[in-house]
N, C-alpha and C positions, 0 to 999 in steps of 0.2 A: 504493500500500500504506500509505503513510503516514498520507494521509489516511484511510484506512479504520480503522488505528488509533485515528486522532483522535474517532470518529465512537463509539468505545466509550467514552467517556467522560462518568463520571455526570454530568447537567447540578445533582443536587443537592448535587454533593462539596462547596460553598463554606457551606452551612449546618452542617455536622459543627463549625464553630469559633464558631460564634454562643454556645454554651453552655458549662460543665464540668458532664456529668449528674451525676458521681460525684464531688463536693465537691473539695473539695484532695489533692492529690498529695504521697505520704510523700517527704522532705527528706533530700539526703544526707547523711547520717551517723545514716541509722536502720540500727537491725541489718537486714541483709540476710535474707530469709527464704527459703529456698527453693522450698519448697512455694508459694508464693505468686509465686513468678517465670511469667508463662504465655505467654514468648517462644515455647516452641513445639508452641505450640498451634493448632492448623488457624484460617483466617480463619471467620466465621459468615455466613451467606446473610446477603446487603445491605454487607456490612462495605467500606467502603473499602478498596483497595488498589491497586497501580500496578503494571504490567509495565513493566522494563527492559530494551529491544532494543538487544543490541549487535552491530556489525555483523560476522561472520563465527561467532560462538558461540551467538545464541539468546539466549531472554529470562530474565530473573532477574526473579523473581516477587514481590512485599517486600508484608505487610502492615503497619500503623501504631500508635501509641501515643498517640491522641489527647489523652486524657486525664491521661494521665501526664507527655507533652510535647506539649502543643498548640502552643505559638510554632515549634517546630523542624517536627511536622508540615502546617503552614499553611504552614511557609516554601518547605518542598520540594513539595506539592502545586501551589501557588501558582504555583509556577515550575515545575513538569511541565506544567501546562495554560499556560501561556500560550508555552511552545515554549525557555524557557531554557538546556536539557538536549541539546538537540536538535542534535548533532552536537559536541559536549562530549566530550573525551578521559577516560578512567581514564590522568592523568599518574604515578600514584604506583603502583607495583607491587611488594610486597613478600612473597616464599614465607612462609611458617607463617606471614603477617601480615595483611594485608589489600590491600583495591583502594580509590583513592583517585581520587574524580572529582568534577565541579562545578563548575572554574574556569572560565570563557569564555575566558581565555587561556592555559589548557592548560600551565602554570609552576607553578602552585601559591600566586602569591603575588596572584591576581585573587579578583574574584567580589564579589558582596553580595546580602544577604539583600532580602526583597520590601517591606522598609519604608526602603532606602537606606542602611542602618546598622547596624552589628552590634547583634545580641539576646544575650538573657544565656543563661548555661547552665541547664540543666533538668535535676537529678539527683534520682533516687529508688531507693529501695532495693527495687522491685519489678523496674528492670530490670540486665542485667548485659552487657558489652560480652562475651557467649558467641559461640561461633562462628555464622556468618550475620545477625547485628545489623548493623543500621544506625545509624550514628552519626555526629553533625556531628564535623566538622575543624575544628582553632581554631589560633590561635595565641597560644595563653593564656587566662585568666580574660575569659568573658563577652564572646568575641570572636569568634562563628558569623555566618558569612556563606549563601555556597550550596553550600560543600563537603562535601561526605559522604563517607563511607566503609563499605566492608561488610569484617565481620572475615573474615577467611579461615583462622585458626588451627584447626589440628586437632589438632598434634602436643602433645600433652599433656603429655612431660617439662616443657614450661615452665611449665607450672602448679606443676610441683614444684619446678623452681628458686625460681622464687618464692615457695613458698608459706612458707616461713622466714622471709624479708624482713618479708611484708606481713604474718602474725601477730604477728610482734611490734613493730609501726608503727603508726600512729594512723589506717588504716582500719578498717572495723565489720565485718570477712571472719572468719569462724571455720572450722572444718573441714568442717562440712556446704556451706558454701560452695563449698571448695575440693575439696569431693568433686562438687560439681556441674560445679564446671570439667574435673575431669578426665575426667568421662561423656562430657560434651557437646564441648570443646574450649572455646578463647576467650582473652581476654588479663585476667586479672584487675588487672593492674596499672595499668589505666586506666580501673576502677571510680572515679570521681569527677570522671574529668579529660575526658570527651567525652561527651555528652549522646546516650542511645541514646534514639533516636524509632521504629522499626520492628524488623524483622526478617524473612528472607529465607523464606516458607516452600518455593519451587518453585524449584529451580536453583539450588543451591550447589555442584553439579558443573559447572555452567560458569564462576562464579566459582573453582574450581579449576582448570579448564582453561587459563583465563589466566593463571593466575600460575604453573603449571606452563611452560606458552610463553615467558610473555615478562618473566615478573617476574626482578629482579636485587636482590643486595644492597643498592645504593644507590638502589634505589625508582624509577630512569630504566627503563621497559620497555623493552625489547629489538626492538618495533614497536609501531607506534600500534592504541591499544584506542579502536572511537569508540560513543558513545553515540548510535545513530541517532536516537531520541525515548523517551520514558518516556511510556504512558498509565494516565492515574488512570480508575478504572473501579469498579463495585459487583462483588462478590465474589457468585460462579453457581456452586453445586457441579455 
């Protein structure tokens, strides 16, 4: 099965990073715009995207953000095709938070990216750490390796506890903003601080299945979640 997986996999995916068609990408600390956020929005026939097979819940479905985050999306393609994924835990599991996978040593304190060495961060104010995004794991400024994360928040009071905080603080979130979070779900307060490269369009209720099972406070699951393989593949309506 596996390799039949394997076998769905665009042989063009490695050309998507040869270019930036759409010139530079807006810099954090542009005003956030709404209207202009198009996390979710359906992927378009040919569009890169990869299924996520995890073993006992099924696939989580994620397309990418090339353009906006190419180093982070080349990082994690990179390493979906070359098999780096493949049998990789979601170690970190946290309710109204997120699933957190990538390390090879399954702790959280492993991993590197496809050039050896941490890459810098990629923020822009087209994308937003809302519910179902994919986002690298750091451990500080400009310190992404192979860890990602997919948000899992839905429950929305927390957009409103925060939303006090972070208007009157020195990120660029205003109410329209914060009205998007609370449609959609998400963690606003990690607007700056994790670089979102994707987002989830098929399967965010399996991403909730897990963290309903076996997620805990302290982000240790409750039993092992394994990433059987991730395949990168062109996007077939």
């Amino acid at each position: 099965m596996e390799s039949d997986r394997k076998d769905e996999e665009s042989s063009t995916t490695k050309s998507m990073f040869e270019e930036n068609p759409t010139g530079e990408p807006a810099k954090y600390g542009d005003t956030v715009i709404p209207e202009e956020v198009c996390q979710y929005l359906d992927p378009v026939e040919g569009e890169i995207v990869a299924s996520i097979y995890i073993r006992d819940y099924g696939v989580v479905k994620v397309k990418f953000f090339e353009t906006l985050a190419p180093k982070a999306v080349e990082n994690f393609i990179v390493h979906a095709q070359e098999g780096y994924y493949d049998g990789v835990s979601f170690h970190r599991i946290i309710p109204d938070f997120m699933i957190q996978g990538g390390d090879p040593q399954g702790t959280g304190a492993g991993g590197q990216s496809i050039w050896g060495s941490a890459f810098e961060d990629e923020f822009t104010g087209h994308l937003m750490p809302v519910r179902g995004a994919l986002c690298m794991a750091n451990s500080g400024v400009n310190t992404n390796g192979s860890q990602f994360f997919i948000v899992q928040t839905n429950d929305t009071s927390y957009v409103d506890y925060y939303r006090d905080t972070l208007l009157n603080g020195d990120l660029p979130l205003d109410e329209d903003v914060f009205e998007y979070y609370s449609k959609n779900g998400g963690c606003p307060w990690l607007y700056g601080k994790h670089t979102v490269f994707g987002q989830v369009y098929e399967g965010i209720e399996i991403v909730d299945a897990i963290v309903e099972a076996v997620g805990t406070s302290n982000g240790t699951p409750k039993s092992e979640i394994i990433i059987e393989t991730v395949v990168v593949s062109s996007y077939k309506k």
